[in-house]
C-alpha positions, -999 to 999 in steps of 0.1 A, spaced: -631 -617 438 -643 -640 465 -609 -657 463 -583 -633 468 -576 -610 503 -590 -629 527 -559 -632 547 -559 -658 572 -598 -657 573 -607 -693 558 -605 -715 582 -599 -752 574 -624 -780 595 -615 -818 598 -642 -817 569 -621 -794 550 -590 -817 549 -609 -850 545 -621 -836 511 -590 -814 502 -566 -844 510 -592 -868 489 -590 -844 461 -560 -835 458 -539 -866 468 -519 -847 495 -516 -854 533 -515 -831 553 -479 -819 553 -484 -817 517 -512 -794 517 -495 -769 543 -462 -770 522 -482 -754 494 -517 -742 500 -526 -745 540 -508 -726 567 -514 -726 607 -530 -700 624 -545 -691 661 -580 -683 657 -598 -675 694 -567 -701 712 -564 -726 694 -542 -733 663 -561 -740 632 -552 -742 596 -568 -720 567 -563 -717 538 -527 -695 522 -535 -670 506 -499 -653 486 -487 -625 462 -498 -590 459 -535 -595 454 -535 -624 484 -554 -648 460 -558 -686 469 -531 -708 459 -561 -731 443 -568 -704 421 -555 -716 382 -537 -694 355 -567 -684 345 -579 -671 381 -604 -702 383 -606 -727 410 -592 -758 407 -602 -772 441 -644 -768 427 -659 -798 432 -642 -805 467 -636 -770 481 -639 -760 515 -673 -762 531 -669 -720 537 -660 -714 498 -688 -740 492 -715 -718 507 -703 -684 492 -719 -659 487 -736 -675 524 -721 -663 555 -733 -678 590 -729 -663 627 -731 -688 656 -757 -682 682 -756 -700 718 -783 -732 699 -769 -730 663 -761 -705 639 -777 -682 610 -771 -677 569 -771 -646 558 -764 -636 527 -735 -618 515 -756 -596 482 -719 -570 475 -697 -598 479 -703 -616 442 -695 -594 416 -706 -620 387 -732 -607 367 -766 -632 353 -763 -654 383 -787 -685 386 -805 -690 414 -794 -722 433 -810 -736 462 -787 -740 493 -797 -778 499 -783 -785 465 -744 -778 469 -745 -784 507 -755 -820 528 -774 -791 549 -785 -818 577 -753 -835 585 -729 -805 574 -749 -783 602 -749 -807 629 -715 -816 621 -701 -777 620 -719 -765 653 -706 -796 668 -669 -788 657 -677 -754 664 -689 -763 699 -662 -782 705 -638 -754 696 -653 -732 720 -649 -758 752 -612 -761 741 -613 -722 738 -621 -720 773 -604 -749 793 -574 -736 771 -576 -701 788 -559 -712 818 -533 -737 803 -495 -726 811 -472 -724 777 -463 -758 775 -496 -777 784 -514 -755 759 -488 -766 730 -490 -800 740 -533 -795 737 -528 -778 707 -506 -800 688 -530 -832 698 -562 -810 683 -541 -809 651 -531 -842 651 -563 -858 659 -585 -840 638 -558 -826 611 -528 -846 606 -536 -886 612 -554 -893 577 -587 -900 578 -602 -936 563 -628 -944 542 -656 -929 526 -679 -923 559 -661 -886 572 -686 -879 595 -687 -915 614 -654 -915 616 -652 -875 628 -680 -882 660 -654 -919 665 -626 -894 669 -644 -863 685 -657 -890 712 -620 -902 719 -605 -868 724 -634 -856 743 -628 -886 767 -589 -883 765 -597 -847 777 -623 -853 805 -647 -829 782 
């Protein structure tokens, strides 16, 4: 139930498409032809996850309604049934007790599906980040806010990342554009 009509609700983070692309073998290009689609979430274009058909159920989701992105799925289905809100310092969990409709669930501490260290650090940091763009984006004429927009996605989205060490290479990149941008 988790999977199906979210709309355009799942956003996608650099994270997101470092494992997804891992995973599935796809660039990019290949995961918007088929699962990914652009959005504009507060400004800024950002990809999520498609959702299609009747019931809006994730194009992940196999024959037999399972997922068949599990063991690299996006950091937000990842922390299900977690939800988080971002304060001005960080963010809270919360937890999300109507959203789960599986009966005889185990309990599972947090800290065992999620790097909780370097995965929080490294969302508020994106998050943070998103928020500046947000607002130096806000009075951007038509064309200069394409032109920011298309560099966000092809810094952080399209050019494939290397190697094994995502969040290295993530603060590397963040670092460059922030520079590139006078952030």
């Amino acid at each position: 139930a988790c999977c199906q009509g979210m709309g355009s609700s799942i956003l996608l983070d650099p994270r997101d498409i470092w494992l997804l692309t891992k995973g599935t073998g796809k660039d990019f290009e290949g995961l918007l032809a088929e699962h990914a689609e652009l959005v504009l979430s507060d400004g800024i274009v950002l990809p999520c996850l498609r959702m299609a058909g009747k019931e809006e159920t994730c194009t992940f989701l196999d024959r037999e309604g399972r997922c068949s992105i599990h063991p690299f799925r996006p950091g937000i289905c990842r922390m299900f049934p977690l939800g988080r809100y971002y304060e001005e310092t960080g963010f809270r969990y919360f937890l999300q007790v109507h959203e789960c409709p599986k009966k005889d669930r185990t309990k599972v501490r947090v800290r065992s599906w999620l790097d909780l260290k370097r995965y929080e650090a490294y969302i508020f940091d994106w998050h943070s980040f998103l928020k500046v763009c947000e607002r130096e984006s806000e009075g951007l004429d038509g064309d200069s806010l394409k032109i920011l927009q298309m560099y966000l996605l092809r810094a952080f989205y399209q050019t494939p990342w290397d190697g094994e060490d995502f969040y290295g290479e993530f603060y590397r990149r963040l670092a460059q554009v922030k520079e590139k941008l006078g952030l």
